[in-house]
Each structure stands twice: as structure tokens, then as C-alpha cells.
C-alpha positions in Angstrom: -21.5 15.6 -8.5 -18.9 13.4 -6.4 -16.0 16.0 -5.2 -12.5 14.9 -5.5 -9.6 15.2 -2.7 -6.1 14.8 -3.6 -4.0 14.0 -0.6 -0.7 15.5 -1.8 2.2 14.4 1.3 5.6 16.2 0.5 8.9 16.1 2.9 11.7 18.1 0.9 10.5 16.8 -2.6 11.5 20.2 -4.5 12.9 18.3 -7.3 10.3 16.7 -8.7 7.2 18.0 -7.2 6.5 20.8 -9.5 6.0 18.2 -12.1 3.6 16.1 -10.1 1.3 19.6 -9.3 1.4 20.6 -12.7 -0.1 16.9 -13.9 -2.8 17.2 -10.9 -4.1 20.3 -12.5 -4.2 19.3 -15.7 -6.1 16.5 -14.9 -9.3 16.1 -17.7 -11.5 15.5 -14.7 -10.2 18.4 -12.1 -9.8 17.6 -8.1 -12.2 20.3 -6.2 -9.0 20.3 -3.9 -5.3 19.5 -3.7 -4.5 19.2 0.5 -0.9 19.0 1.1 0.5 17.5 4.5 4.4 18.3 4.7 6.2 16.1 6.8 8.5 19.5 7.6 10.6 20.3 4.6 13.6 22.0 5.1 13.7 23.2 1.6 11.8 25.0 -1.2 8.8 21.8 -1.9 5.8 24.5 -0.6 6.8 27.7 -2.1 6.9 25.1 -5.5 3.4 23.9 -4.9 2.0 27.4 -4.4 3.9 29.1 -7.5 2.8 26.3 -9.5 -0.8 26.2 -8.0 -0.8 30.0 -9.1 0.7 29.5 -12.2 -1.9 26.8 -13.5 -4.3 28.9 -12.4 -6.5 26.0 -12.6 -9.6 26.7 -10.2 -8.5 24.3 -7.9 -8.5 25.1 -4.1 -5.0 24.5 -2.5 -4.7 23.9 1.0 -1.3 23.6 3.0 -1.8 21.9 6.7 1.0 23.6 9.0 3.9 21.2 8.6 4.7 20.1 12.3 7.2 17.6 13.9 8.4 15.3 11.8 5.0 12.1 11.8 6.8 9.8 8.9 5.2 8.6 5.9 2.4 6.9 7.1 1.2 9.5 9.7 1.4 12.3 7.3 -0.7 10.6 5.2 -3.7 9.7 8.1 -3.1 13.8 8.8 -3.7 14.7 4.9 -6.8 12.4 4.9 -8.3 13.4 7.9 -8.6 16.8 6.6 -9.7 16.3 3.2 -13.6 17.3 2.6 -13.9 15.2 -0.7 -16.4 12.6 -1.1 -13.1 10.6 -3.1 -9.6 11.1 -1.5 -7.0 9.9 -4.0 -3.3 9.9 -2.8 -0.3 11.3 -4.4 3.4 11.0 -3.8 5.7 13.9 -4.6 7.6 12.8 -7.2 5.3 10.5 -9.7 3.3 12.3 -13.0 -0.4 11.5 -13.3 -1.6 10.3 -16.4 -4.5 13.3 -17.6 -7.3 10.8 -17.0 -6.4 9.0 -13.6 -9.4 11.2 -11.5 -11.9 10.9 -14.4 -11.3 7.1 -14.7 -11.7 7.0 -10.5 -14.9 9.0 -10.4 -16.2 7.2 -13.3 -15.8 3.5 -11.3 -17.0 5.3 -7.9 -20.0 6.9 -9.5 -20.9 3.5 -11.1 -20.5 1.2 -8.3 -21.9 2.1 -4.7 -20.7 -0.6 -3.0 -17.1 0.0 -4.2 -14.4 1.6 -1.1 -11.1 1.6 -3.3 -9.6 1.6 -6.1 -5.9 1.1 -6.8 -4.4 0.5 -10.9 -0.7 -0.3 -12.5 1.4 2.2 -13.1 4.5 2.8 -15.5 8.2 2.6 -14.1 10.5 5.6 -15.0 13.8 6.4 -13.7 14.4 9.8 -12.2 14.7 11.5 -15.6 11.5 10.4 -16.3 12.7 7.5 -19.2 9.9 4.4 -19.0 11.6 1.2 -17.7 9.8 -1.4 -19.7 8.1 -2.6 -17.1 4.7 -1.9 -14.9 4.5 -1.9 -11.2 2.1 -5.0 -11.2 4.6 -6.8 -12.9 7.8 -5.7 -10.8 5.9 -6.6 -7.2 5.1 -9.8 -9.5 1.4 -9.9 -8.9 0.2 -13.2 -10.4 -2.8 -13.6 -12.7 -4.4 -15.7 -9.9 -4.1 -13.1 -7.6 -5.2 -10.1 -10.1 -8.2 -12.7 -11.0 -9.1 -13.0 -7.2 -9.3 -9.0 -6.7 -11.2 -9.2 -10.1 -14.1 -12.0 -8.4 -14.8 -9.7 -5.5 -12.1 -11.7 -3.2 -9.3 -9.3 -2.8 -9.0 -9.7 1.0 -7.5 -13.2 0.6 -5.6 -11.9 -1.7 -4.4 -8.7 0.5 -4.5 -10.9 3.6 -1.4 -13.0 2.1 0.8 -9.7 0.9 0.7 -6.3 0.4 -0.4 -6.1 -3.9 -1.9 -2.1 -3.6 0.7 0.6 -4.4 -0.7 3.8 -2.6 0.8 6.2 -5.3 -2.0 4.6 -7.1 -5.0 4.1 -4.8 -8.3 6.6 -4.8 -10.8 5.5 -2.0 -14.4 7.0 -0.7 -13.9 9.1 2.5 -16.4 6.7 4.3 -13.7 4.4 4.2 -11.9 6.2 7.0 -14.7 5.6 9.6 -13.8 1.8 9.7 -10.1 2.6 8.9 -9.2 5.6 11.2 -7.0 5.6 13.1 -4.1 3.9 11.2 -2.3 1.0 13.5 1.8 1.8 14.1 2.5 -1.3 13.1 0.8 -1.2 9.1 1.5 1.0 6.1 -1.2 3.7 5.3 -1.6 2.0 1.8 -1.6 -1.9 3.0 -4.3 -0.9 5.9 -6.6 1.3 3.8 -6.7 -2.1 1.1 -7.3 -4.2 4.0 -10.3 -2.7 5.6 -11.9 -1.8 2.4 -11.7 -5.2 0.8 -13.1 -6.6 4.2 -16.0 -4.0 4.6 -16.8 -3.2 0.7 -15.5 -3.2 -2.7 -12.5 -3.4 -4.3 -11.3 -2.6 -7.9 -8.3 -3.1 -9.5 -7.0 -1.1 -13.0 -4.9 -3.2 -14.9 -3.7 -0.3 -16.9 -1.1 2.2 -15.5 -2.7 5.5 -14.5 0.9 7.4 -13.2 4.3 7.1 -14.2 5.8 6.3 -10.7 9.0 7.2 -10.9 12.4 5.3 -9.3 15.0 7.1 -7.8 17.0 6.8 -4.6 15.5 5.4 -1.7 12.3 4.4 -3.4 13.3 2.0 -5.6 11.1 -1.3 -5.4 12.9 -3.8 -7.6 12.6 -3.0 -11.2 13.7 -6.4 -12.2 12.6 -9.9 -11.4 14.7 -11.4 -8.1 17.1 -13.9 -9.5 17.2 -17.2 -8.1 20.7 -16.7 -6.2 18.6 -13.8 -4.1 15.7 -15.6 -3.6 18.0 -18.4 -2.4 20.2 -15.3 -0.6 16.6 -14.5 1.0 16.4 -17.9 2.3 19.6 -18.0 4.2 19.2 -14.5 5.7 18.9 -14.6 9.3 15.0 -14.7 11.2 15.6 -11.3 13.0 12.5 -9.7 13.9 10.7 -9.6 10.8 8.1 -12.3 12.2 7.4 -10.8 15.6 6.4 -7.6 12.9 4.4 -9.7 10.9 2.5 -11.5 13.9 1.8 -7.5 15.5 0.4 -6.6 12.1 -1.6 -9.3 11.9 -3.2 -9.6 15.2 -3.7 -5.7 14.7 -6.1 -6.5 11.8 -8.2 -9.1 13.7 -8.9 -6.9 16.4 -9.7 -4.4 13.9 -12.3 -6.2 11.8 -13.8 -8.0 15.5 -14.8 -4.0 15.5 -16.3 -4.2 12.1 -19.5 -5.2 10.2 -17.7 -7.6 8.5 -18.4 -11.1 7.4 -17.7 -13.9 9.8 -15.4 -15.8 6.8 -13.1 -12.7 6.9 -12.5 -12.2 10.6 -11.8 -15.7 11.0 -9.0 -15.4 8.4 -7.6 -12.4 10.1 -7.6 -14.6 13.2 -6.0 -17.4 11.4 -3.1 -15.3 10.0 -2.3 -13.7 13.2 -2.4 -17.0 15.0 -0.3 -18.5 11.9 2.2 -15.3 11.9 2.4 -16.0 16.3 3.2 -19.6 15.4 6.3 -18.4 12.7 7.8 -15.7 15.3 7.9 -18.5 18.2 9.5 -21.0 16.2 12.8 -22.8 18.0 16.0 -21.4 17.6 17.6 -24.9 16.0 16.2 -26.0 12.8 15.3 -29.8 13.4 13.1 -28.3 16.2 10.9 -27.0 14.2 10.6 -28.9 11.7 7.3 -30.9 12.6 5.6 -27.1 13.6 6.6 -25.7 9.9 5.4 -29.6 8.5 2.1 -29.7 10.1 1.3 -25.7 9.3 2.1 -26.8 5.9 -0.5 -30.0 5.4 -2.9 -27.5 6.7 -2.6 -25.0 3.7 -1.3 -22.4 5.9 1.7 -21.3 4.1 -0.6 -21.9 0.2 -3.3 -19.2 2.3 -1.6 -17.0 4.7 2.1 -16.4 3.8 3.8 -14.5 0.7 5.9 -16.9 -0.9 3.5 -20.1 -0.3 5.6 -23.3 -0.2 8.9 -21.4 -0.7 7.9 -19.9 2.7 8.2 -23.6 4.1 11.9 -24.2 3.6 12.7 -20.6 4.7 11.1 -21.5 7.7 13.1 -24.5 7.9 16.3 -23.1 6.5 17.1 -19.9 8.0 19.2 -19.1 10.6 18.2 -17.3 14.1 19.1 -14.7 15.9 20.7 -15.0 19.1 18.5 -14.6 21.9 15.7 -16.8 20.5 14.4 -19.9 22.4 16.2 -22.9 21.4 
């Protein structure tokens, strides 16, 4: 039978984490382990997973990695999966509820499909009290039908290679995965890289149904509500900053990855293409009607409709925003 890892990361989550252990345990198809990475709490988040682990009394073997210096979200969580002996690792925040059947529905689609490397689903919105906000996570990151259909027809990496659409609050994925995906670049998120590689070197499935509550509170909220047009226009206007020298990293991070892969030649050259396309947006001139014929002729080429997030609303960003001082003119 497949065994289950859940890669529990926790930095000073004592509010809400006894909730999220409780729903772990209670799950109709039980993890053969819950590994926990802190990220060095300063309050009570372990002695809460261990008195709830003991309270469940669930069968289920806990494991606490010694917290260390403070590694951040994303290195926490390629030091919880590292360690994890499952043959599926799922992921888990320390503040969401599990729905009871999230790992049976995961090993059920794992057991089933061979080929298939991840799996990530919707999920439902609450606010901190835990009260639904009438709206799923697919819909608030306003993941289109076309792009939900792609992931569906086996051609999620286009779809990934544009913008982030996996939530890793919601992702389970076979440990092979990490032997193409280990170690995790700087410049990615654990979530966005683990998608990445997986849709390039296997399977991908996406649950249109919502298998947590993930919960909004603080400093995790990701936009509950559609953008209005005054901040997408807002968005626009903002100044360039370094967001594109970021994007053209990540992306060039990803090619060199996949050149390392057993991957199919369609896909690499993609990679290549956005990290040539994301160079050419981080380079552009400092005044606007200089780069107009750049952002014009990236544009009759379908890079913008292929490569970036916001397609041709992407165009008159380009065009339209402002730079920083210290670019080229």
C-alpha cells in the first residue's frame, strides 16, 4: 500500500495549528506520518502539535526536525520534504482544516495513474474565525476555464509556465518528484517549482473541488475579491522596479533546470523562450516611446498571449509604466 507523508511547516502558528493537527488525524485515509519542520517558533506551536498528536491518539508517527536558524518559508519546506519517507508527500500550512477525505482522494488518483507526479485541488476561503467566504481559491487567483481545461488535456506546463495557478496548501506529489526537483532555486516558491518540474517531467492533476478550508487572516491574505478595474489600472501605472529582473532569474533558473532533465524538447524550448522573453522585459528603456517597437514586435509574435500573466494587458503595462531611476534610457 502507498504510504502517506504530510509535510507539516510551522513558525509560531499556536493559534490555529491545533486545529489543522486535529483534521490531519482524522483524516478517513490516515498519513503513516506527520513530519513537522519549524522555522524556530518562539512560542507554544510544538508543545500544541505533540499534545494534540497524543490526544488523537491516532496511530500516526510524529516526527519534529530540530527547528534551526530561521530558513523562510520556502527552505523549510525543501527541509520537511527531504526528510519525509512516504511514497506521497502532501503539504500542509499551519493554519488551514483539511477536509476528512483530502489523503484518500490523493492516494486514490496516485494509486490509479502511474505516470501522475502531483496533484493540487480548490479549496474553500474562510476568514480567521473559520466563517466560508463565498468564494474558492481557483476563483479568487481567477484561474480561467482555458487554463483549468489545459491542466485537464495533459498541458499544464504552458499553463504553469505563464503564472503560478498551484496553491501548495493544496498540492500532494510522489517523492520521486524530488529527484528532478531538489534542490529548490532561491529565486522560486517551493509550491510554483515543485508544479513546474512535475508538469514538465510527468503528470499533473487538477481537483476542481476544494479539499481544505484555507483560511485568511493577516499576512496571508491573497485577494478574496475580484481586482477592480481602477487597481488593475493602479497596477498599470505602478513603477517597473525590479519585479522583471526577478521574473527573468526565475525563468532562466527553470531552463537550466529542465536542460538537466528528461524532458521533451517542446518544453525546454518554452522555458528558453520565457527566460529570453522575461530578459527582453527587464532590459527594456527607461523612456516609454523607446520601447515601444521592442513591446510591438514581442507582441505580433504571441509572446505576451504565451509567456506573460496578463496576456495583452501585459502589452500596455509594458508600455505604460513608469521606471525606476537608474535604468538605461
Amino acid at each position: 500500500m502507498t504510504t502517506i507523508s504530510v509535510a507539516l511547516a510551522t513558525y509560531n502558528g499556536e493559534r490555529f495549528v491545533a486545529e489543522q493537527v486535529e483534521s490531519i488525524l482524522a483524516q478517513s485515509r490516515r498519513p503513516d506520518e506527520l513530519l513537522v519542520a519549524d522555522d524556530g517558533s518562539t512560542d507554544a506551536t510544538l508543545d500544541i502539535i505533540r499534545a494534540t498528536h497524543e490526544a488523537a491518539g491516532s496511530g500516526v508517527r510524529l516526527r519534529v526536525l530540530d527547528p534551526g536558524g530561521r530558513l523562510g518559508v520556502t527552505k523549510n519546506f525543501e527541509r520537511a520534504v527531504s526528510a519525509c519517507e512516504g511514497d506521497l508527500i502532501v503539504l500542509s500550512d499551519q493554519d488551514d482544516v483539511w477536509h476528512p477525505d483530502r489523503l484518500e482522494r490523493a492516494a486514490t488518483s496516485f494509486e490509479a495513474r502511474p505516470g501522475l507526479l502531483l496533484q493540487h485541488s480548490d479549496a474553500r476561503l474562510v476568514d480567521a474565525d473559520g466563517r466560508p467566504l463565498d468564494v474558492g481559491l481557483l476563483e479568487a487567483l481567477r484561474v480561467s476555464a482555458a487554463e483549468r481545461q489545459a491542466i485537464h488535456r495533459g498541458e499544464a506546463f504552458s499553463a504553469y509556465l505563464r503564472r503560478n495557478l498551484v496553491t501548495g496548501a493544496t498540492v500532494a506529489f510522489r517523492a520521486s518528484l524530488l529527484q528532478h526537483a531538489m534542490p529548490f532555486p532561491s529565486s522560486w516558491v517551493h509550491d510554483e517549482w515543485l508544479a513546474a518540474i512535475a508538469a514538465s517531467t510527468g503528470e499533473v492533476e487538477l481537483i476542481e473541488e476544494p479539499l481544505i478550508d484555507y483560511r485568511q487572516h493577516g499576512a496571508n491574505q491573497i485577494g478574496a475579491t475580484k481586482p477592480t478595474l481602477r487597481y488593475r489600472i493602479s497596477r498599470m501605472l505602478e513603477e517597473r522596479g525590479d519585479r522583471y529582473e526577478r521574473l527573468a532569474t526565475r525563468a532562466e533558473a527553470l531552463a537550466d533546470r529542465l536542460a538537466q532533465l528528461p524532458v521533451p524538447d517542446r518544453m525546454l524550448a518554452a522555458a528558453r523562450d520565457r527566460a529570453r522573453f522575461d530578459r527582453v522585459r527587464a532590459t527594456l528603456p527607461k523612456r516609454r516611446l523607446a520601447r515601444l517597437g521592442t513591446v510591438l514586435d514581442e507582441h505580433r509574435a504571441g509572446s505576451y498571449r504565451r509567456l506573460s500573466s496578463q496576456g495583452t494587458l501585459d502589452v500596455f503595462r509594458d508600455i505604460l509604466q513608469p521606471a525606476r531611476d537608474g535604468m538605461k534610457p
